[in-house]
VEXDREN-2710 file (C-alpha; in Angstrom, 1 decimal):
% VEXDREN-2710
k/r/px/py/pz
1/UNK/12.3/-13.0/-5.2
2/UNK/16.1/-11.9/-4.6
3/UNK/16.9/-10.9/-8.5
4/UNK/16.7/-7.3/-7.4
5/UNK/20.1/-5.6/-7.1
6/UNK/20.4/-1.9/-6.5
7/UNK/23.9/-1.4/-8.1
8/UNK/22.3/-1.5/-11.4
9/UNK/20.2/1.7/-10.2
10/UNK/22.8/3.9/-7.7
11/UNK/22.8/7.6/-8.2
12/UNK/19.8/7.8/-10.2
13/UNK/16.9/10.6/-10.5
14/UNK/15.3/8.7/-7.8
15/UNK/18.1/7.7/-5.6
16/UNK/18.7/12.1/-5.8
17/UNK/15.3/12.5/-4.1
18/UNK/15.3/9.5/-2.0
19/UNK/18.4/10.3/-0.3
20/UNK/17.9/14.1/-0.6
21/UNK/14.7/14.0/1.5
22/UNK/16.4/11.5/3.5
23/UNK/19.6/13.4/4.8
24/UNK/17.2/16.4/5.2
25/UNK/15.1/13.8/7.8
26/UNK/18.9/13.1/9.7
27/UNK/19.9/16.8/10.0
28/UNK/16.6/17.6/11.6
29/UNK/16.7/14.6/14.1
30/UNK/20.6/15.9/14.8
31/UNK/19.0/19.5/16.0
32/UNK/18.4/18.1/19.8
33/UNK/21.4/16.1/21.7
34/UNK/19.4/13.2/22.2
35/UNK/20.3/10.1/20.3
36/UNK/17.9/8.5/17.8
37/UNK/17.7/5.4/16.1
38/UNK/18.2/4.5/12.2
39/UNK/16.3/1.4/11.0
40/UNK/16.7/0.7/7.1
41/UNK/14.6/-2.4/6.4
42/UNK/16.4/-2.3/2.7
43/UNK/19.6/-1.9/3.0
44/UNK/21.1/-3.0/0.1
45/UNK/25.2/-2.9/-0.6
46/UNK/25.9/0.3/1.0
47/UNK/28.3/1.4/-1.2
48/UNK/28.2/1.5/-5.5
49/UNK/31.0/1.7/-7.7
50/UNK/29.8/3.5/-10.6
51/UNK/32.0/2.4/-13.4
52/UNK/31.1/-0.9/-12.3
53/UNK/29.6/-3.4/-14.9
54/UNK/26.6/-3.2/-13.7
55/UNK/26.5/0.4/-13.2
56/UNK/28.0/1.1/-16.8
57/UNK/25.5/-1.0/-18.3
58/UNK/22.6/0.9/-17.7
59/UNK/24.2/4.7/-16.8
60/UNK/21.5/5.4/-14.7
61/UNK/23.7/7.7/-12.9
62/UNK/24.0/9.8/-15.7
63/UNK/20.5/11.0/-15.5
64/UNK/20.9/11.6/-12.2
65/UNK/23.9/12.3/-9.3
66/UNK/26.3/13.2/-12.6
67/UNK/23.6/15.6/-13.8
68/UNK/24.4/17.6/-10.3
69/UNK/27.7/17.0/-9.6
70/UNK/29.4/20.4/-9.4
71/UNK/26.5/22.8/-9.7
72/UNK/25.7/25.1/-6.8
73/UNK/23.1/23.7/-5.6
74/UNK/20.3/24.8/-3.2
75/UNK/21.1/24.5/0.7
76/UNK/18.6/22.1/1.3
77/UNK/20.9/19.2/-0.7
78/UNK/24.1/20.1/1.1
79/UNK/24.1/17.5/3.9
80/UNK/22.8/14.8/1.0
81/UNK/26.0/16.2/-1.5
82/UNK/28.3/15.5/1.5
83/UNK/27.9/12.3/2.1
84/UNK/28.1/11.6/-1.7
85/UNK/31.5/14.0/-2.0
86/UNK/32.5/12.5/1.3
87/UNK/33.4/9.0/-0.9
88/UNK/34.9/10.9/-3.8
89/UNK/37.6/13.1/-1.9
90/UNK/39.5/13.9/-5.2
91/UNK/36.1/15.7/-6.7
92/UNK/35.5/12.9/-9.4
93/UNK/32.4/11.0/-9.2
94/UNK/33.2/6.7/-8.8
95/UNK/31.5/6.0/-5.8
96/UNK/27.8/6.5/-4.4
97/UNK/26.4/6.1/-0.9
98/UNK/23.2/3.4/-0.4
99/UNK/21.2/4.7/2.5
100/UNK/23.1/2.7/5.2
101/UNK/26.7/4.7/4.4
102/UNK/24.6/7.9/3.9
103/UNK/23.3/7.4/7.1
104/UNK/26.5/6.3/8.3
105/UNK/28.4/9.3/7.5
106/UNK/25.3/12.3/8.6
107/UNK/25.4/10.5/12.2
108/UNK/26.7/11.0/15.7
109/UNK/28.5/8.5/17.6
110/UNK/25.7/8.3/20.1
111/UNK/22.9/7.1/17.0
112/UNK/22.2/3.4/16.5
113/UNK/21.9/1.9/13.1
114/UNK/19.9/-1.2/12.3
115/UNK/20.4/-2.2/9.1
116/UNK/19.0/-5.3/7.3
117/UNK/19.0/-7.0/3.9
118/UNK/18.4/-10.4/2.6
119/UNK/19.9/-10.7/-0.6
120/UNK/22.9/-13.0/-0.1
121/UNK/25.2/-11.2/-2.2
122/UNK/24.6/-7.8/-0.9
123/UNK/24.7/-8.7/2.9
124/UNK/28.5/-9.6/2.6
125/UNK/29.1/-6.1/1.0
126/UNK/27.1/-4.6/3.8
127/UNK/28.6/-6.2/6.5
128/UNK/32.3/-5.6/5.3
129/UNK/31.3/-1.7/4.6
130/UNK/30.2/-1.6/8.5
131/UNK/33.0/-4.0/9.5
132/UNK/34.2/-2.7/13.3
133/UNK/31.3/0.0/13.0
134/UNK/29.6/-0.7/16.7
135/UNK/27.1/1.7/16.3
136/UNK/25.3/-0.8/13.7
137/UNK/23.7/-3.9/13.9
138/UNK/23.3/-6.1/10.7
139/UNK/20.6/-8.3/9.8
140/UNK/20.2/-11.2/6.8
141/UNK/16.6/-11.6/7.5
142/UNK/13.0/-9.6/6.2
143/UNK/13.2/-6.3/7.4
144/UNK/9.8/-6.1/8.3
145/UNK/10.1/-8.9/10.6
146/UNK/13.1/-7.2/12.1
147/UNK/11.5/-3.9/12.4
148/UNK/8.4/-5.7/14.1
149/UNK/11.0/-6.9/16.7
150/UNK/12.9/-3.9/17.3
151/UNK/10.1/-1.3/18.1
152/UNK/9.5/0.3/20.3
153/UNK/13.5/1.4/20.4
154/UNK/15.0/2.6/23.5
155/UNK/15.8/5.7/21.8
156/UNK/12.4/6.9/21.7
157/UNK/13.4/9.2/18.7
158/UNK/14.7/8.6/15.0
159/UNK/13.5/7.4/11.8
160/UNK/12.4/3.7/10.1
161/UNK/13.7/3.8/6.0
162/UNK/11.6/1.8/3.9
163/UNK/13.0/1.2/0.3
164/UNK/11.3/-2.2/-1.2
165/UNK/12.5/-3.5/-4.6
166/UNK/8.5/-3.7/-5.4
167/UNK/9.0/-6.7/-7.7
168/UNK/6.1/-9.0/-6.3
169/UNK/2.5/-8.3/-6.1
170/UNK/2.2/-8.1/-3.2
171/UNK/5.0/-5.8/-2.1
172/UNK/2.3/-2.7/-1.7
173/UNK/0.1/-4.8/0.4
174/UNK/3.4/-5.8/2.7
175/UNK/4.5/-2.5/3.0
176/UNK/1.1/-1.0/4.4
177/UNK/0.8/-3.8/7.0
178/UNK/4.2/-3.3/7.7
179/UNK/3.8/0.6/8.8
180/UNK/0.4/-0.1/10.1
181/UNK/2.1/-2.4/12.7
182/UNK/5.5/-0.5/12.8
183/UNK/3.2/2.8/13.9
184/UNK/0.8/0.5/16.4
185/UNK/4.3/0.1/18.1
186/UNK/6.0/3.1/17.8
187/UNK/3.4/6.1/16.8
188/UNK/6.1/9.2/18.0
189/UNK/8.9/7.6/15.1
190/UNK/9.4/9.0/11.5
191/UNK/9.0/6.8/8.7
192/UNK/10.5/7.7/5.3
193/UNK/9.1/5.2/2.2
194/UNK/10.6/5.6/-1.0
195/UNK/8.4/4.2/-4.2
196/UNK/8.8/4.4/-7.8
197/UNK/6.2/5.7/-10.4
198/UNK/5.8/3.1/-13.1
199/UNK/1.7/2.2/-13.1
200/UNK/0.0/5.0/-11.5
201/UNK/-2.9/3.5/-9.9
202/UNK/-0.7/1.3/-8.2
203/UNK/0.7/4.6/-6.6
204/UNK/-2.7/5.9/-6.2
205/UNK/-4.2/2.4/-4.7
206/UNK/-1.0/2.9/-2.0
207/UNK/-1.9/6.9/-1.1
208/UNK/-5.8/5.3/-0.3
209/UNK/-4.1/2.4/2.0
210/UNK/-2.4/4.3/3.8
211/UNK/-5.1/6.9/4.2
212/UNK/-7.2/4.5/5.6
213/UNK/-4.8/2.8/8.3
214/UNK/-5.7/5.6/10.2
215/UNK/-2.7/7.1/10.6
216/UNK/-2.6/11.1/10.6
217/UNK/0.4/13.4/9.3
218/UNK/1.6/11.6/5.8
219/UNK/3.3/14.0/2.9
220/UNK/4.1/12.8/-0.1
221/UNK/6.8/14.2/-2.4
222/UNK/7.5/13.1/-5.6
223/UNK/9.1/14.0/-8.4
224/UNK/8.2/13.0/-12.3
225/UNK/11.1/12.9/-14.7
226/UNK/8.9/12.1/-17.5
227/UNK/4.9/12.0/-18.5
228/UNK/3.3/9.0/-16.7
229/UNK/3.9/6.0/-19.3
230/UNK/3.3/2.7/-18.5
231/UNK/5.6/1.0/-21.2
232/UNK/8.4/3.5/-20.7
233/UNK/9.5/1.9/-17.0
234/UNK/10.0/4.2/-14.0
235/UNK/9.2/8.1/-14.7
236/UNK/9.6/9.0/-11.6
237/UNK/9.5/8.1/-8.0
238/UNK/8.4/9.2/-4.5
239/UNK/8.8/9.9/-0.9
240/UNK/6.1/9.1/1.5
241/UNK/7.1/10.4/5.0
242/UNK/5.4/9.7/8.2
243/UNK/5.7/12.2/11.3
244/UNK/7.6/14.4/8.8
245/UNK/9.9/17.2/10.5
246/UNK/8.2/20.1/10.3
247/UNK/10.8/21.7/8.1
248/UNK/11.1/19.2/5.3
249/UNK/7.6/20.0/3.5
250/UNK/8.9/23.9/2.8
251/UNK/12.4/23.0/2.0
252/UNK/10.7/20.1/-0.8
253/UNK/8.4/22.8/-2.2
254/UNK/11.3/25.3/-2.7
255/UNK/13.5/22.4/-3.9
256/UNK/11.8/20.7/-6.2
257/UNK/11.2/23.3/-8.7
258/UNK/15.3/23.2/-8.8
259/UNK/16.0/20.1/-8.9
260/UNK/13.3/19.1/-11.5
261/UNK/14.7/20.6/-14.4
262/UNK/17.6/19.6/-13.5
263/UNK/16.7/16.0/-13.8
264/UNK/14.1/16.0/-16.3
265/UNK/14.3/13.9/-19.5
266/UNK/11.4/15.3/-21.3
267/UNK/9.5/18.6/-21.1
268/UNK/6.6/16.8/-19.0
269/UNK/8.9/16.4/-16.2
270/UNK/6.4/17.6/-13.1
271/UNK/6.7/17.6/-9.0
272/UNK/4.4/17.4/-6.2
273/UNK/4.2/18.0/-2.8
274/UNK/0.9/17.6/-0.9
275/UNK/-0.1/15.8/2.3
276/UNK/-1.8/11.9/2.4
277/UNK/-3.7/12.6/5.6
278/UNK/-2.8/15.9/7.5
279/UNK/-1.7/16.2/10.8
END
């Protein structure tokens, strides 16, 4: 149940897009002086060395931050290319941001992070990265049992990040009750759910889920670095956002036909962004 570790995955094609649509989410919640909240239910290390072993071993990175690194890129990925060039100072790539640190570094002092992960290995990584950070609270528990217990937040603004490892059956099934009773609780807040592309009526069964909840105003983004393939392994992933900010939808249309090429491994490399249920 806990064999999952992100490190073998940092700075790939999907973590691009994840955390792309992501710091886009943080820079439009930073427009008004109020504070907001940041609940990541899957926080993972925080922080990946790539030219670890287990980063090395599968150069996923390659594919994906490395592929970007140094281009001018649109304006829409500046605030995400920050955070990553705010942990490589002397311009070479080694280190990539999980979402906690990316969230970390795109915030205020007046925001509030509540950041939980199970996995025993990567909570001690976590919890050292955020060492004396008293804007964050940690968790080593299910993060859908913490973000049942911490909504509504006081903030009344800010966003939930949901980013499963999707290795059990029934992770789709958990994640759907889990925003259906996150939104019950907290209908104004913005939830951001990241989800690979590896069987596509898995991602299809998901979209119709989540259509039926009831819950209005869903856009999906994804991006396809390959044809769908069920024996090549992930050939793409998504963004499912919730009570998206009303700019992100444009800036992902005019992105993605930038960033997809960019990315692509083969020449079926595709994009899409459409809405679930509209507002």
């Amino acid at each position: 149940m806990l064999s999952y570790r992100h490190s073998f995955h940092a700075g790939n094609h999907a973590d691009v897009l994840k955390h792309t649509v992501q710091a886009l989410i943080l820079e439009s919640l930073k427009r008004k002086d109020k504070p907001f909240v940041v609940h990541d239910t899957h926080s993972g290390a925080g922080r990946y060395d790539l030219h670890s072993e287990h980063s090395e071993k599968t150069g996923e990175y390659v594919d994906g931050i490395a592929r970007i690194w140094g281009l001018d890129c649109p304006q829409s990925m500046h605030p995400y290319l920050k955070a990553v060039k705010a942990l490589n100072p002397n311009g070479e790539l080694r280190h990539y941001p999980g979402s906690p640190l990316l969230t970390k570094t795109l915030t205020r002092e007046q925001e509030r992070l509540v950041l939980t992960e199970l996995h025993p290995t990567d909570f001690p990584r976590l919890r050292q990265e955020f060492r004396g950070e008293r804007r964050a609270k940690l968790y080593q528990e299910d993060g859908y049992a913490r973000l049942k217990a911490s909504l509504p937040p006081k903030e009344r603004r800010g966003v939930v990040l949901i980013d499963p490892p999707y290795e059990l059956k029934n992770e789709y099934k958990d994640l759907v009750k889990g925003i259906k009773e996150a939104v019950q609780r907290w209908a104004s807040g913005t939830y951001a759910i990241w989800y690979p592309v590896v069987r596509r009526q898995e991602i299809t069964t998901l979209e119709r889920a989540l259509a039926r909840t009831g819950i209005r105003n869903i856009l999906q983004i994804e991006m396809n670095v390959d044809a769908d393939n069920m024996d090549y392994g992930m050939t793409g992933s998504g963004m499912i956002v919730i009570n998206p900010p009303w700019t992100l939808e444009q800036q992902m249309r005019e992105l993605l036909p930038w960033l997809t090429p960019k990315l692509a491994q083969t020449e079926l490399a595709s994009h899409r962004v459409h809405w679930i249920v509209p507002e």
